[in-house]
C-alpha positions in Angstrom: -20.0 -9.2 55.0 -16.9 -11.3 56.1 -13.4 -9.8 57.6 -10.6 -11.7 57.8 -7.1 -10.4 59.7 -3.9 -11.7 58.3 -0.9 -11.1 60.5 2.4 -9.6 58.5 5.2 -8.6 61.1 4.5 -7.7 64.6 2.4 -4.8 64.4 1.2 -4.6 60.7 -1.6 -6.3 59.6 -3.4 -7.2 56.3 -7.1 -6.9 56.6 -9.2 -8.0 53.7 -13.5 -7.2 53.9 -15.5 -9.3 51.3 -19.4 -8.3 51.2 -22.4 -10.0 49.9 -22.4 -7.7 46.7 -19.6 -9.1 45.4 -17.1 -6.3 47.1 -13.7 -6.8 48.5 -11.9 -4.3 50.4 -8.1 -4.3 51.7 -7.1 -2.4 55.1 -3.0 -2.6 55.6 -3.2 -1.7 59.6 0.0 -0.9 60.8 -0.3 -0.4 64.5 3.1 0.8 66.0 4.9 3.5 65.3 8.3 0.3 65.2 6.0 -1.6 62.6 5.6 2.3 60.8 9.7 2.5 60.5 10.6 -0.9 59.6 12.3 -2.3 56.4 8.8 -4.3 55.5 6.7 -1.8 55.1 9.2 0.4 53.3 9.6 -2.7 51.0 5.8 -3.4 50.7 5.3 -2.0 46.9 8.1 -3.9 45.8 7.1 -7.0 47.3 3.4 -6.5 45.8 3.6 -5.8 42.6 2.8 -7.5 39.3 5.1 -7.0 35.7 4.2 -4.0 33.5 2.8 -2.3 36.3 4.4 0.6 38.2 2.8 1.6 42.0 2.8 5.5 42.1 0.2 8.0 44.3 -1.9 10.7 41.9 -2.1 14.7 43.5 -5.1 13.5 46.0 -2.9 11.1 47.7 -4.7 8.2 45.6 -2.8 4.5 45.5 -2.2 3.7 41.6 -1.3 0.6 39.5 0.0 2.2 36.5 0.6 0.3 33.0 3.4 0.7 30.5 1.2 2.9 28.6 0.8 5.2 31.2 -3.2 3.5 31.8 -4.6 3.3 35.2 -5.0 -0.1 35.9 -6.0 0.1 39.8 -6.9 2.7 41.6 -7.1 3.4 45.7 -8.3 5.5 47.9 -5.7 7.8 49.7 -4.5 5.9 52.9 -6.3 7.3 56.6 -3.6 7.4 58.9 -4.9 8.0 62.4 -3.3 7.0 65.6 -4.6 4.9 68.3 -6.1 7.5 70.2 -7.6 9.4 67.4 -9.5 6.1 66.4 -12.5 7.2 67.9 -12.8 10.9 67.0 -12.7 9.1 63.7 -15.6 7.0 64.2 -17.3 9.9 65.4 -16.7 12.2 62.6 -18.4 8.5 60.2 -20.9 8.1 62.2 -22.3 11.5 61.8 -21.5 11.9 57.8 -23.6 8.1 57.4 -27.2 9.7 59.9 -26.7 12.8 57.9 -27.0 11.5 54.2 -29.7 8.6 55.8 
């Protein structure tokens, strides 16, 4: 597995996780509660998008890419907003959901 961290603006940052199966994951880490209220990250949706698609979130919180037809073209897990401190309560809680299905 490789990580890579790409800054954006002071306190945001893109991080993208490619693994040896072939898998790529995307972490937007926003890390101030300035970065959290600023005009970038309010614009981020319409700076990433592609034509013919529309970004909208399903009832479970889930990221879409929606066609013209209405088709799911992307889909995304909700977003896990934790703060600083919570970090490792969160950790915690992961650590003990992984040794209980192992």
């Amino acid at each position: 597995m490789a990580d890579a961290d790409v800054p954006e603006p002071p306190g945001v940052d893109l991080r993208v996780t490619a693994s040896a199966d072939g898998g790529i994951s995307e972490q937007l880490i926003v890390r101030t509660r300035a970065a959290a209220d600023g005009s970038w990250l309010r614009t981020f949706a319409q700076r990433y998008s592609s034509p013919g698609l529309r970004l909208a979130s399903d009832a479970a919180g889930n990221v879409q890419a929606i066609g013209a037809h209405g088709v799911v073209a992307f889909n995304s897990s909700p977003p896990l907003i934790v703060s600083e401190a919570q970090i490792g309560e969160v950790f915690d809680k992961v650590a003990r959901v992984i040794r209980a299905v192992d």
